[in-house]
N, C-alpha and C positions, 0 to 999 in steps of 0.2 A: 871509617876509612876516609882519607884526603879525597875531599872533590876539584874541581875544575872552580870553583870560589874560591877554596883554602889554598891553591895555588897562586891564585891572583892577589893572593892578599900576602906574597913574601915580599920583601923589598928588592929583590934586585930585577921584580916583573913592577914596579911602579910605573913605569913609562907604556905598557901593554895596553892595548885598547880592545874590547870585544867588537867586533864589526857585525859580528849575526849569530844567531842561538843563544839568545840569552835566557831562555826557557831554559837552559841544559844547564847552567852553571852547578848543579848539584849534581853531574853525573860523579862517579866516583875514579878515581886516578890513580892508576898500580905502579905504570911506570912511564916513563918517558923515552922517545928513541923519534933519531932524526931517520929522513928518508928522504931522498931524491934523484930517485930512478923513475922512468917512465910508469911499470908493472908496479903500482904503489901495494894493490890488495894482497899482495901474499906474504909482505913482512907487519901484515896489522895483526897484534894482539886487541883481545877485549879489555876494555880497558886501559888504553895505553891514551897519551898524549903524540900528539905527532908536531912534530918539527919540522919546516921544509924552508930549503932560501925561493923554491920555485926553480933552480936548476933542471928538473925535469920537465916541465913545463907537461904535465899530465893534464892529462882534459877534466877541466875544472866542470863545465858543464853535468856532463855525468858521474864524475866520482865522489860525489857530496851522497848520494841515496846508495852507494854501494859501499862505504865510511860505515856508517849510520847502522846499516845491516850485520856489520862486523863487531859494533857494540864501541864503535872507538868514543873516546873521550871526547876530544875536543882536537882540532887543527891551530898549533903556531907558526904564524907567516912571516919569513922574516922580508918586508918590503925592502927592493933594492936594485941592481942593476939586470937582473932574471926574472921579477914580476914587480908591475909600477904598481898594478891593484888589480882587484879579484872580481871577475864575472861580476855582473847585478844577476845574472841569474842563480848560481851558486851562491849567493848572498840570501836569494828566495828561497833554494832549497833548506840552506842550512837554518834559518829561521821556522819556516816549515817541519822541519822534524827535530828541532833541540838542537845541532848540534852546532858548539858554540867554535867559530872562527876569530881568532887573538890575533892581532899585528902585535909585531914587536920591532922595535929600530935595527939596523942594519947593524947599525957598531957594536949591539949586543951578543957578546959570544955565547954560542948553544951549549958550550963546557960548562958556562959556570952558570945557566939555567939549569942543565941537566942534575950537576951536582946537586943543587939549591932544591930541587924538586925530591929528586933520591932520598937526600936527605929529611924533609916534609914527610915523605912517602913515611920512611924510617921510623921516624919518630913515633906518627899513627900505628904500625904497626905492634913496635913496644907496646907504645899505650894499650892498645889491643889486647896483647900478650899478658901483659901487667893486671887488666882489669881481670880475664878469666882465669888468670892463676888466683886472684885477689877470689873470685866468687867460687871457683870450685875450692878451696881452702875453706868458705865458709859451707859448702854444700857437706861437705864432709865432719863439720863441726856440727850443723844444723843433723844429719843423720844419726852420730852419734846421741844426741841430746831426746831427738823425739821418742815418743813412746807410745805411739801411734800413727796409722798409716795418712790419716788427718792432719793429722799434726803436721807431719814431715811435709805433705805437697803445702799447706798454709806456708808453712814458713820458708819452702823453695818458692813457692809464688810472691813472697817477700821481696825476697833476693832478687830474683829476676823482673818483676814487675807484670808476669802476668798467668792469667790462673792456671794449676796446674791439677792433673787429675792422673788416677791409674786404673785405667779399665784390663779386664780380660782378651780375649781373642777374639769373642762376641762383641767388644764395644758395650761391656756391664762395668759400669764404675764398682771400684772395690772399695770405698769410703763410704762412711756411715751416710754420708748424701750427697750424692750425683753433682759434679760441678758445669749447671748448664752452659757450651760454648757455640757460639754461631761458627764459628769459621777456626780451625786447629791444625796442629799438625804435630805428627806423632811417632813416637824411638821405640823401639822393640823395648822389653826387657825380660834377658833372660832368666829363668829359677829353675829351682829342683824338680817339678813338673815339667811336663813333658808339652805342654801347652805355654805359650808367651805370652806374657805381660803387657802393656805396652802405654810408656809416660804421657800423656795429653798433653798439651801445651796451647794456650789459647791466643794462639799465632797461626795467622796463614802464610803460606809458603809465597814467594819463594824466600828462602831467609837468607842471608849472611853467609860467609862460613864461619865467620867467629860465631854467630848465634846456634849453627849447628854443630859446632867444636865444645857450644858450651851445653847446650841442652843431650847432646849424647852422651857427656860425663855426669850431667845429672840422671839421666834413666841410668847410667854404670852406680853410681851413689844411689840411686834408688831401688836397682837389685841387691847392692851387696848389702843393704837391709835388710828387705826380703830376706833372703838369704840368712841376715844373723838371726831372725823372730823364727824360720823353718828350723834351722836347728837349734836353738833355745826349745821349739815347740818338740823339736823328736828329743832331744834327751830329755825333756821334762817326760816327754811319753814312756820314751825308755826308761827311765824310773818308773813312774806309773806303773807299769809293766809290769815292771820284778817283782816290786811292791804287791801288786795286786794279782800276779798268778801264782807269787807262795800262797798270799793268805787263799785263792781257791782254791788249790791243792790242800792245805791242812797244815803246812809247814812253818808258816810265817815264823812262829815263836823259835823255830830251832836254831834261827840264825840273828846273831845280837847286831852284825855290822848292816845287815836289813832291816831291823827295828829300827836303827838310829837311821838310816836312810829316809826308811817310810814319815818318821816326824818332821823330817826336814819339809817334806808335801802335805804335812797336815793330816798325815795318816797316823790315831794313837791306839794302840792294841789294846786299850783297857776301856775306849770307845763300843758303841752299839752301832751299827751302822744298816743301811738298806741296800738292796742290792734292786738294779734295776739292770735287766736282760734286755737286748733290743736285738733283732735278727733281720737280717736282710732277706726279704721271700726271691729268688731267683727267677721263678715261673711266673712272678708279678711284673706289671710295665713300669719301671725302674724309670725316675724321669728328673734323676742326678744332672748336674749344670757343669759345663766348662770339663767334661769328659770327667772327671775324677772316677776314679774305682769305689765305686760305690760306697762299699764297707768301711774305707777311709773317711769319704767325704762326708758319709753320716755322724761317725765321730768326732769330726771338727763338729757338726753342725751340735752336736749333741751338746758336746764340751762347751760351746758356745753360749747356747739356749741357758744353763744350768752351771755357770760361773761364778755365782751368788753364791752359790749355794754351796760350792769348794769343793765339786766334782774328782773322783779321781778313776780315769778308767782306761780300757784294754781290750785289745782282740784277742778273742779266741775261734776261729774257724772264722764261720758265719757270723757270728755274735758281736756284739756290741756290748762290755761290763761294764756297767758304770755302778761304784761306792758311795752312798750320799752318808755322810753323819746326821747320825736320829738327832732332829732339832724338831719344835713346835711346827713350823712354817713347810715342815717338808714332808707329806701327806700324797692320797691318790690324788683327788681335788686339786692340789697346786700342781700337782708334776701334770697334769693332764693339760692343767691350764698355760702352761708352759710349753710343752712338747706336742700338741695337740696340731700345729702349724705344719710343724716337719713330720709327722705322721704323713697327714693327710698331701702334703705336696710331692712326698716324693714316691707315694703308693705304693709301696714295695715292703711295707716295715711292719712287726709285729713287734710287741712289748707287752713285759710281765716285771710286776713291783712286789716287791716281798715287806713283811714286816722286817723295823729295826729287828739285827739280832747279834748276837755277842760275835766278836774275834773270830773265834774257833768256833762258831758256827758256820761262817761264810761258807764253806767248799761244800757242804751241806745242802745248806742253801741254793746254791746256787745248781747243785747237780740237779735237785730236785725243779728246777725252773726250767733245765735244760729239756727233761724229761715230759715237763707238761706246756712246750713252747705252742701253739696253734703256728699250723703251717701256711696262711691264708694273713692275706694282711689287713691292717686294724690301722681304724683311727682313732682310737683311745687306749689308753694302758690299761690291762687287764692285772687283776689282785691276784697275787698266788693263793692267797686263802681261798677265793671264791671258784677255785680252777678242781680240787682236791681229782685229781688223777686214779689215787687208788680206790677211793669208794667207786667212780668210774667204772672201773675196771671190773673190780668186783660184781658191779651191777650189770652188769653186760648179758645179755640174753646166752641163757647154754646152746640153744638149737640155734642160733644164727651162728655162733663163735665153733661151734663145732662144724656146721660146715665148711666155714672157713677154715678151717684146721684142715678137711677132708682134700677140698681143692686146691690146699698150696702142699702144709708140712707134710701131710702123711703119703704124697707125689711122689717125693724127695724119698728115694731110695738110700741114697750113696752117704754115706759119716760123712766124707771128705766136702760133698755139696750143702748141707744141713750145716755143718760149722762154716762153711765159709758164708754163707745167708746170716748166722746168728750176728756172727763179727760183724759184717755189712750193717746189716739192723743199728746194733750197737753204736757204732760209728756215723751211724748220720749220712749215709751212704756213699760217706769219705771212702774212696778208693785209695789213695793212698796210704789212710792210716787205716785201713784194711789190712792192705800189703802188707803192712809194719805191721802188727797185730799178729798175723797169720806169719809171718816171715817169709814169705815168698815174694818173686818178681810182681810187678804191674803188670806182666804181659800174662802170666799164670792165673793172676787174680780175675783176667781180662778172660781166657778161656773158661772158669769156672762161669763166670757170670752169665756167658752168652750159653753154655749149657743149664744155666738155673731160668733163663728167659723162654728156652726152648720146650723144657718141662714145665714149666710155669702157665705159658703162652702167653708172658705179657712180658712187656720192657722195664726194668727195675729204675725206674723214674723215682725223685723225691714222694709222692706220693703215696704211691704203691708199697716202699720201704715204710711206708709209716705208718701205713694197715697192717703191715706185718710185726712192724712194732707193736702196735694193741694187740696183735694176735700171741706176739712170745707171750706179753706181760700177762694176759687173760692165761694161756698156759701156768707162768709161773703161780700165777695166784690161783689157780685150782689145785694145784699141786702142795702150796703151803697149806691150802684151806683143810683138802683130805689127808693132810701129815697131822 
């Protein structure tokens, strides 16, 4: 912006002389406007230059500190037959506080100051204009190009000239490392989360408004990134997805425009692959960052951790599926030494590793993991081999599994209450795909339950469903055993 210097240096102020405040010669100069009426303070902008012939003849003594408080630029006096010269004391004040007082000859008209200034003014402004169209043209060039969140603030701190960073709503930098700044100031940015972003700038306030014209279009350029990598990252998911809940379902091969999908992610169906299960424990203290939904934010973390290794995975309920291809390097040992961090930080997680196994084993597979998940959370992965569920079962004391039997199933009077316990069981104590299952409302499903708690005398918590889970399986396998 033109100062109170850059004015003084046009040619048609060559004859101007500063008489006091020459500390201020850098204040900065919007516009210019004469004034000479008594009541000067209520036509003063911030900013402005003031013009007077001294026609009003205003009390110079006190109106230099009430100038000053208005934020005015500077005072042009035109000496002449309405003021011969100015206070010594208002000469005190204005030196005193910056603010600079200009004589200018008599014969000089204020049209063609004002013009000459406007125009100065003008120019700065363009240029102004010119430079931030010039640097958000590059912010926008420099976003397109990055391919990281690193990357992009390095090379916006380029551009701008000073460091730039992007923390969360806590003040967590989200860059692989923290850009430390003593003194900052800082732009929202919004994303698909329901939590903001927000661009660090290693500037203290107060700024500009070109600076803040220019740095708010950069946090806008620095969301609509965000923004292209979140959705890059859901359809990469969404594939994933499709991809990977044919193949647990059993179906993958029936469909050929899926096969060619799944290769495009590095998914080959004549591959061996592992499946590793990760479940979110709900009764556990859950101690997820930046609010995320848990079950999501585990699987960014996961996908994360295990990148190398050309992870491809998916939500199912609670679960966490992730497909590793059978390689040398990819073992309990390594996945443990990997995911061993985010177990243990986020204390809510349980995980089960299976051996490599063919295509059309997966849905298999992976039922069988569902079946022997521990419902208690773990800071290591557990082997499905070392888990074997049915000899479990099998071994299971008769006199303890039979009183259990006594005190829950053989309660249970009514068909209509016993099947809807079995489907609950089955279901993972999903009430809704209860409902769905059984075909009835949630509000029906809702009355059965609170009559199976009443018989029962206890509340059908995750837990409890999953005693009675061992209690079906122990039933069906006495039953296979005596057929």
């Amino acid at each position: 912006m033109a100062t109170v210097k850059d004015v003084l240096g046009l040619p048609i102020l060559s004859q101007a002389q500063v008489v006091a405040g020459n500390s201020g010669l850098e204040r900065p100069v919007r516009l210019v406007h004469v004034v000479d009426i008594p009541d000067i303070t209520q036509w003063i902008l911030p900013q402005m230059l003031l013009m007077t012939t001294g026609y009003s003849r205003f009390q110079w003594t006190s109106i230099i500190g009430e100038l000053d408080a208005q934020k005015l630029s500077g005072i042009m006096v035109a000496l002449g037959p309405y003021i011969q010269e100015i206070p010594d004391e208002a000469l005190a004040d204005a030196d005193r506080l910056g603010l600079p007082i200009i004589v200018l000859p008599w014969a000089l008209p204020f049209v063609r100051v004002s013009e000459a200034v406007h125009q100065l003014v003008i120019q700065e402004q363009f240029a102004v204009m010119a430079n931030i169209d010039r640097l958000q043209t590059q912010m926008v060039r420099v976003a397109v190009q990055s391919r990281s969140l690193t990357q992009l603030c390095q090379d916006l701190s380029s551009l701008c000239g000073h460091a730039v960073d992007v923390t969360d709503s806590e003040g967590n930098s989200l860059l692989n490392r923290a850009i430390p700044m003593a003194a900052f100031t800082q732009f929202p940015i919004q994303t698909f989360h329901a939590h903001t972003h927000f661009l660090r700038v290693a500037l203290p306030q107060p700024l500009e408004d070109w600076q803040t014209h220019v740095f708010e279009h950069m946090a806008l350029v620095t969301g609509l990134w965000v923004l292209r990598e979140q959705v890059a990252a859901r359809t990469e998911a969404r594939l994933q997805s499709s991809v990977l809940d044919m193949a647990l379902s059993g179906n993958v091969t029936h469909d050929p425009g899926l096969v060619e999908r799944a290769k495009l992610i590095g998914f080959h169906m004549h591959r061996r692959h592992h499946l590793l299960v990760v479940a979110v424990v709900r009764t556990g203290p859950c101690k997820t960052k930046q609010g995320f939904e848990p079950v999501t934010h585990v699987e960014d973390q996961l996908r994360h951790v295990l990148s190398e290794w050309k992870v491809l995975t998916t939500l199912s309920q609670e679960y966490i599926v992730a497909v590793l291809p059978e390689q040398p390097a990819i073992n309990l040992v390594s996945l443990n030494h990997k995911i061993h961090r985010l177990l243990r930080e986020n204390g809510c997680l349980t995980a089960v590793f299976s051996d490599a196994v063919e295509t059309t084993k997966l849905a298999e597979t992976y039922r069988a993991i569902i079946r022997v998940m521990p419902r208690t959370a773990r800071t290591e992965v557990m082997d499905l081999s070392n888990l074997l569920f049915p000899r479990l079962i099998a071994e299971l004391p008769p006199e303890v599994m039979g009183t259990l039997v006594k005190l829950t199933w053989d309660r249970i009077t009514d068909p209509v209450l016993r099947l809807t316990l079995q489907v609950l069981v089955e279901h993972h104590g999903s009430r809704s795909e209860a409902a769905m299952a059984l075909r009835i409302h949630r509000n029906t499903l809702r009355y059965r339950v609170q009559q199976l708690e009443q018989i029962l005398e206890r509340p059908l918590d995750p837990g409890y469903l999953w005693e009675l889970g061992f209690m079906f399986r122990w039933i069906q396998s006495q039953a296979q055993s005596q057929g």
